[in-house]
N, C-alpha and C positions, 0 to 999 in steps of 0.2 A: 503366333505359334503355329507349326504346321503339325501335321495326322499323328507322327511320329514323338514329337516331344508332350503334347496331350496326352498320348495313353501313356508313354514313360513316367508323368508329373502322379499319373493315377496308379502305378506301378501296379502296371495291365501287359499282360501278354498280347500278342493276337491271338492266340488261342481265345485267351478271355474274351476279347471284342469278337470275335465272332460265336461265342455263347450268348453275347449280350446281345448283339444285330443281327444273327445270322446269316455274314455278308461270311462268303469263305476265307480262310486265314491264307489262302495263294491270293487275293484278291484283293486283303486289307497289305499285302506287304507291297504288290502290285502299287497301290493307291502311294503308302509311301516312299515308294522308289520312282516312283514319278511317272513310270510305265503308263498308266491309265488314270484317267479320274473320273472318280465317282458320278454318279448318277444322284441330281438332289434329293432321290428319295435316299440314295445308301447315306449321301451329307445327313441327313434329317436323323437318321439311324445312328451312327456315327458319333454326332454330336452330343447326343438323347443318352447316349450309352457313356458317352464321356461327361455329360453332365457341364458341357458347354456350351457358350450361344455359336449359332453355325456361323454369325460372324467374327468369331473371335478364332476362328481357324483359318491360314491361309491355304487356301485347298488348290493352289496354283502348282506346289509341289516345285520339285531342283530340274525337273526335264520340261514340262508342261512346256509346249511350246517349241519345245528343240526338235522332237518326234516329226515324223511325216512330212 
């Protein structure tokens, strides 16, 4: 599952997830739009707050890759 259908599954905002991580909510939608990824400390953050193991997220994201 990727960033986006985890917080959806926890019916979480990013508002929420950034209460919970305090990673900014421009930065968790950033993460799921594929824009950027994360740093494994915000993964760790992330995961911890979504109450998943960080490998059970595919944190490659829909752009990862196409960028730059």
């Amino acid at each position: 599952m990727n960033l986006r259908e985890a917080r959806f599954e926890r019916r979480l905002t990013q508002f929420d997830l950034r209460l919970k991580t305090g990673i900014h909510q421009s930065k968790i939608s950033n993460f799921e739009q594929g824009y950027i990824e994360p740093t494994e400390i915000e993964k760790k953050k992330l995961s911890k707050a979504l109450a998943v193991k960080l490998s059970d997220i595919d944190w490659s994201g829909e752009r990862y890759g196409r960028l730059g």
